[in-house]
KERO-547670 format. One record per residue: residue in three letters; residue number from 1; x, y, z of N, C-alpha, C, O in turn. Coordinates in pm, 1 decimal, always signed. Each point is the difference from the previous one (the first is absolute). Layout:
N
{residuo ALA | num NUM | neast X | nnorth Y | nup Z | caeast X | canorth Y | caup Z | ceast X | cnorth Y | cup Z | oeast X | onorth Y | oup Z};
...
This chain:
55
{residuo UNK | num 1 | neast +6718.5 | nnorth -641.1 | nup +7204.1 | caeast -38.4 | canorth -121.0 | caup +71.0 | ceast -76.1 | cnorth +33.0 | cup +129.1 | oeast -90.7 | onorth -72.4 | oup +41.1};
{residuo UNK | num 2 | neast +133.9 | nnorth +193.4 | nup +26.9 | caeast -65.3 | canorth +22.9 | caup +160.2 | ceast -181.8 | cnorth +45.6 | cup -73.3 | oeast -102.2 | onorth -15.5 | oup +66.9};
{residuo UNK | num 3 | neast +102.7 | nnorth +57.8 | nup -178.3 | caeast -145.5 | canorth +39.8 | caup -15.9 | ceast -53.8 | cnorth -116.8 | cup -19.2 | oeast -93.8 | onorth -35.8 | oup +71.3};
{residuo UNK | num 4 | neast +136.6 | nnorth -32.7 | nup -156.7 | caeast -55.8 | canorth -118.5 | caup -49.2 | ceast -57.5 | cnorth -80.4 | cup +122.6 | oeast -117.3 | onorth -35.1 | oup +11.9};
{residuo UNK | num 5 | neast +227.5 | nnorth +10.1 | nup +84.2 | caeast -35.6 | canorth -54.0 | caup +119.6 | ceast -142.3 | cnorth +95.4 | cup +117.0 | oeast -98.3 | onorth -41.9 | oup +61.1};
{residuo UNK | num 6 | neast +150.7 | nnorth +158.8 | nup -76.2 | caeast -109.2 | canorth +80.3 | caup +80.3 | ceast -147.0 | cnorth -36.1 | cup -67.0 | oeast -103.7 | onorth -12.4 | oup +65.2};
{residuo UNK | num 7 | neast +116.2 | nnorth -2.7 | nup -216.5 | caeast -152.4 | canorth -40.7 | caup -29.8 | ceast -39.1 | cnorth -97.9 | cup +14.8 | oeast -116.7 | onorth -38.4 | oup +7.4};
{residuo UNK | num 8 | neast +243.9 | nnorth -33.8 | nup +1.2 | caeast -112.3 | canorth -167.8 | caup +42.6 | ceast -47.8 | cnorth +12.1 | cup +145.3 | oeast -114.9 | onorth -32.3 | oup +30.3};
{residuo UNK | num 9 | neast +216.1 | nnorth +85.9 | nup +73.0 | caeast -66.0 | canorth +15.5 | caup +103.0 | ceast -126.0 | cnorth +86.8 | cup +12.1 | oeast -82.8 | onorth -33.9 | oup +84.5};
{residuo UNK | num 10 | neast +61.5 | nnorth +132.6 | nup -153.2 | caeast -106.7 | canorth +90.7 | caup -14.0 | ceast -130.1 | cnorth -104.0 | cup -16.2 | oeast -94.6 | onorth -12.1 | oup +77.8};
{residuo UNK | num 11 | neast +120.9 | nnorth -63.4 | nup -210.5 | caeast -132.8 | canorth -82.8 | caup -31.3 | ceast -1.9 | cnorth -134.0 | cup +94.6 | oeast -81.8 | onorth -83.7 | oup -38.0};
{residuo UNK | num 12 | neast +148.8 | nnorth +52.7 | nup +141.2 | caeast -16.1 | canorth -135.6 | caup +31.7 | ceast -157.8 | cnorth +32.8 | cup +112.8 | oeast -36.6 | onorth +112.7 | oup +33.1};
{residuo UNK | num 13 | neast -1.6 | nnorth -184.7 | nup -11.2 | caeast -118.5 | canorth -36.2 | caup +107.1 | ceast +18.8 | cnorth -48.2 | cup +121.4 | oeast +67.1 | onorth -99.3 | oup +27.8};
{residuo UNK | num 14 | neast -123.8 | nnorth +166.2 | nup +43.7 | caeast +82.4 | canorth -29.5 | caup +148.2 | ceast -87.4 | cnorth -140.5 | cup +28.3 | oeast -112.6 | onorth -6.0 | oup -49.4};
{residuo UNK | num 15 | neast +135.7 | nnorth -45.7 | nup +85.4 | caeast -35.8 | canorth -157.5 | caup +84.7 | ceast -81.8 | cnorth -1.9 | cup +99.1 | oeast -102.8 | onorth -64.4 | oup -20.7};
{residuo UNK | num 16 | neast +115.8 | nnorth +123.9 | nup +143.6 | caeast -56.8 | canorth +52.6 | caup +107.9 | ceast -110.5 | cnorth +78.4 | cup -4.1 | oeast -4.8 | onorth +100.1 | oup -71.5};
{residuo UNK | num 17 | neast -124.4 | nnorth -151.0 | nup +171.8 | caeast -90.9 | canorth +107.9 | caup +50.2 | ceast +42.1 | cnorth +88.3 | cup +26.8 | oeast +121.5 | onorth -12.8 | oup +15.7};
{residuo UNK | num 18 | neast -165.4 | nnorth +133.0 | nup +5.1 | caeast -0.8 | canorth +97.2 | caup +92.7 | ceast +14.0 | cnorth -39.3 | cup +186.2 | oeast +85.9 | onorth +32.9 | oup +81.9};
{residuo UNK | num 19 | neast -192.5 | nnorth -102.9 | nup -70.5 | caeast -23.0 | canorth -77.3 | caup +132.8 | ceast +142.0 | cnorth -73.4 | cup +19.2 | oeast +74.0 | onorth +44.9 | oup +87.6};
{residuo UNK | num 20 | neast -39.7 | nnorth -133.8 | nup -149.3 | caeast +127.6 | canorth -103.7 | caup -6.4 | ceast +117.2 | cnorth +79.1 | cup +53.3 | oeast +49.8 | onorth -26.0 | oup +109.5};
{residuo UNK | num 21 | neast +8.0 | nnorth +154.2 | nup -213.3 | caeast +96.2 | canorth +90.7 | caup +31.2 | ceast -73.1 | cnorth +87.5 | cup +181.1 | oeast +87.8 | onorth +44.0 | oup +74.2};
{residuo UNK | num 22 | neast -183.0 | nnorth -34.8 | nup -43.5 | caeast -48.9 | canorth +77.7 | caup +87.7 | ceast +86.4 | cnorth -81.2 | cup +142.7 | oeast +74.4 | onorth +33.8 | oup +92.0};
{residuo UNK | num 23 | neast -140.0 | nnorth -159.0 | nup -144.4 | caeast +17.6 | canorth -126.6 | caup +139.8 | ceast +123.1 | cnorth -45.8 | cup -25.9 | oeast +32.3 | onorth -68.4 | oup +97.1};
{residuo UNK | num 24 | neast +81.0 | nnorth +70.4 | nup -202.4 | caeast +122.3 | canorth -35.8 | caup +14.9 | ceast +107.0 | cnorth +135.8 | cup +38.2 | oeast +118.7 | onorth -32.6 | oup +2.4};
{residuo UNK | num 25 | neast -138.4 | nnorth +132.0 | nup +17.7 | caeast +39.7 | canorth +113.5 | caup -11.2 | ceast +7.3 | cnorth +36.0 | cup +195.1 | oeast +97.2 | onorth +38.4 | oup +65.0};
{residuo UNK | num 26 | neast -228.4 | nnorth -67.1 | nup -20.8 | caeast -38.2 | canorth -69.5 | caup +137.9 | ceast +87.6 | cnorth -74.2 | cup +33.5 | oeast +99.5 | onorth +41.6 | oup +59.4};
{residuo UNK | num 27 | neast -117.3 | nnorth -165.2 | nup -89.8 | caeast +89.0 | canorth -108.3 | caup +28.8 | ceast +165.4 | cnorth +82.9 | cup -9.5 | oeast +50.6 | onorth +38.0 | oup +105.6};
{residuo UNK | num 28 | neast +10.3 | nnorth -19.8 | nup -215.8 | caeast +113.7 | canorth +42.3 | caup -5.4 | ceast +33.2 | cnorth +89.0 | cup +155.6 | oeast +95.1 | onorth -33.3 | oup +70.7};
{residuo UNK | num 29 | neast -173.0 | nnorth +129.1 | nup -39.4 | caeast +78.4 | canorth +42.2 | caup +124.9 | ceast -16.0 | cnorth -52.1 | cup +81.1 | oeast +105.4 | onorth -42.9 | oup +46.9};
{residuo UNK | num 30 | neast -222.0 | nnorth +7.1 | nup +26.5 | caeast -3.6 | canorth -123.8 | caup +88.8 | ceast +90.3 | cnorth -100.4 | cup +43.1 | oeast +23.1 | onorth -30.1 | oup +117.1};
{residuo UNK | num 31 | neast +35.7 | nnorth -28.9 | nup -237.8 | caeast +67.7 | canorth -116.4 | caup -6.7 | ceast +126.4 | cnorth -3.1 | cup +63.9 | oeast +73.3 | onorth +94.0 | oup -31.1};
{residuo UNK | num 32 | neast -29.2 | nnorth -172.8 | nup +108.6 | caeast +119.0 | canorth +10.4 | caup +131.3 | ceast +100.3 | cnorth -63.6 | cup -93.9 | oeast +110.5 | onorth +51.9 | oup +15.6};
{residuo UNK | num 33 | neast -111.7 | nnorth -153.6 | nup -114.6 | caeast +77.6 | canorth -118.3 | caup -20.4 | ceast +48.4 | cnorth +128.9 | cup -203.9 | oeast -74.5 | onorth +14.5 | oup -96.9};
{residuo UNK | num 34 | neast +179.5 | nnorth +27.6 | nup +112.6 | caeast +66.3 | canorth +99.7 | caup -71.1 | ceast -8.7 | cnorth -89.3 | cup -158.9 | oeast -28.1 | onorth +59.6 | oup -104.1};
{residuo UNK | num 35 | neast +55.5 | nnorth -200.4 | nup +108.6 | caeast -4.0 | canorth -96.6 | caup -103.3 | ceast -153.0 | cnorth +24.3 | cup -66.6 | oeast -15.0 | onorth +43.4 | oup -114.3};
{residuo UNK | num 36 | neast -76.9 | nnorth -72.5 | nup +189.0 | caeast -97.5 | canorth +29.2 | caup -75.1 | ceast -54.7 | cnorth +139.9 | cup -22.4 | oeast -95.9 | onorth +9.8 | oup -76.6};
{residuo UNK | num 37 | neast +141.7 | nnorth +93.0 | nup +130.0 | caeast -49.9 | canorth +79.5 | caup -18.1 | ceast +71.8 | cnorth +34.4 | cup -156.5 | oeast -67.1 | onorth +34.7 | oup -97.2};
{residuo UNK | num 38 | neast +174.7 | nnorth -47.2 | nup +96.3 | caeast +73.4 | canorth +32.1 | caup -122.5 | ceast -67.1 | cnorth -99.7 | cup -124.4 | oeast -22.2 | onorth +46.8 | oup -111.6};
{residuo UNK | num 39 | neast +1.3 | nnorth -149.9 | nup +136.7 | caeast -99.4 | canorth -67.2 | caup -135.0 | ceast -149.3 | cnorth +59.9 | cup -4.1 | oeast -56.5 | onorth -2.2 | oup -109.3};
{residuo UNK | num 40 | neast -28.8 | nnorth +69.0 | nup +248.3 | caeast -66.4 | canorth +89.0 | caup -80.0 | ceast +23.3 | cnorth +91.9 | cup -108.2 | oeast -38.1 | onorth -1.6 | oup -117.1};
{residuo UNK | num 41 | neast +119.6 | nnorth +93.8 | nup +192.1 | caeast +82.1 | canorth +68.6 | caup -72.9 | ceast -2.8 | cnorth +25.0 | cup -166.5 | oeast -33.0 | onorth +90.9 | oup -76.3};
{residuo UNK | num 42 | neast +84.6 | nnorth -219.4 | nup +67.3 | caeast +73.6 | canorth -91.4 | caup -93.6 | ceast -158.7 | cnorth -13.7 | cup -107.1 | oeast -2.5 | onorth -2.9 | oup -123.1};
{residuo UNK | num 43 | neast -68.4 | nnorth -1.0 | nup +179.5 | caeast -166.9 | canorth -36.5 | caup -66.0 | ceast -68.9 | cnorth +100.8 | cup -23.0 | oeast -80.4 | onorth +22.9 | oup -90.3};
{residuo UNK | num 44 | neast +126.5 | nnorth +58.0 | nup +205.1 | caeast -52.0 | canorth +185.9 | caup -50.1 | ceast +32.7 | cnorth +65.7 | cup -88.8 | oeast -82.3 | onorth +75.3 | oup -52.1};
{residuo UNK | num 45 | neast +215.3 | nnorth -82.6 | nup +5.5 | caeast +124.4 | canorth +32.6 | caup -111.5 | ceast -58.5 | cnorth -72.6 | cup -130.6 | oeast -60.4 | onorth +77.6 | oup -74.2};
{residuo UNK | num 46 | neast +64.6 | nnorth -172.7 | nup +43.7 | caeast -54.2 | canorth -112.0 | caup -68.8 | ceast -143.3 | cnorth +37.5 | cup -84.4 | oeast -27.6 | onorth -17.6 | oup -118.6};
{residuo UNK | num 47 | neast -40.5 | nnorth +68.3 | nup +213.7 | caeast -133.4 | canorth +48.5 | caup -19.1 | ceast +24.1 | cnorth +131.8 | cup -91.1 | oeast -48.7 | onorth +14.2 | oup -112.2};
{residuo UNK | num 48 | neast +114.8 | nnorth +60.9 | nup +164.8 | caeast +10.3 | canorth +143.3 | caup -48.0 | ceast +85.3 | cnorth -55.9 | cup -159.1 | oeast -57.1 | onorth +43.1 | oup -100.2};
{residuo UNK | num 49 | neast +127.0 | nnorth -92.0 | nup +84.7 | caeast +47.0 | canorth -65.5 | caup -125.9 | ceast +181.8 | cnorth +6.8 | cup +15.1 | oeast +80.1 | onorth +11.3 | oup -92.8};
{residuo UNK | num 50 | neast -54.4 | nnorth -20.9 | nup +220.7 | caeast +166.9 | canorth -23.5 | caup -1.9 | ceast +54.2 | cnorth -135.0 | cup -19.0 | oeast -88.3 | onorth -85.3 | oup +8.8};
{residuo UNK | num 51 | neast +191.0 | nnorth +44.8 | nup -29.1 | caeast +23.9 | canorth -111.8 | caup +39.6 | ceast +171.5 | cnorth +22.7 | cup +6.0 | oeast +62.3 | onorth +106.1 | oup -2.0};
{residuo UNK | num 52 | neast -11.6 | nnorth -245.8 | nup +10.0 | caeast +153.8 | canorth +21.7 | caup +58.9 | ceast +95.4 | cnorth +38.2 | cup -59.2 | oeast +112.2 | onorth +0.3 | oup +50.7};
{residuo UNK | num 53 | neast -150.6 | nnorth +61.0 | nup -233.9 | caeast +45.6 | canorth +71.0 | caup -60.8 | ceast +46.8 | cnorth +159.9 | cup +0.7 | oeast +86.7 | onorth +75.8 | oup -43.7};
{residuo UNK | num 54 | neast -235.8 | nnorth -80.8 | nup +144.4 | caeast -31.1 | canorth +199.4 | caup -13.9 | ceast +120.0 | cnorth -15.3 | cup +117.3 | oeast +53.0 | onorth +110.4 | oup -12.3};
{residuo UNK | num 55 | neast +13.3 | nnorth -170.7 | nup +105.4 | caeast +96.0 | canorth +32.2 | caup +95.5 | ceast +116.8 | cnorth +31.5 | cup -50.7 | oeast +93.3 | onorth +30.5 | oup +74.3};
C-alpha cells in the first residue's frame, strides 16, 4: 500500500508556479501572525502532494 501511495504521489502535478511557491515561501517567513503562516504551510505541503493523511 505505501508504494502504491508513493506512486500516486510521484505522478500527481503540482498546482503551483514556480513564482507562486517562490512568493509564498517569502511570505511564510515574513509572516508575524503563526495562523497563517501555518496555512501557507499547509499549501506548500499540499503542493508537494501531502495531505492530512501523510501525518
Amino acid at each position: 500500500m505505501k508504494l502504491f501511495t508513493s506512486l500516486i504521489i510521484f505522478l500527481m502535478q503540482r498546482f503551483l508556479k514556480e513564482e507562486d511557491r517562490v512568493a509564498l515561501r517569502t511570505q511564510h517567513r515574513q509572516e508575524k501572525n503563526r495562523r497563517v503562516a501555518d496555512r501557507i504551510t499547509a499549501v506548500l505541503l499540499s503542493d508537494k502532494g501531502w495531505s492530512s493523511s501523510n501525518c
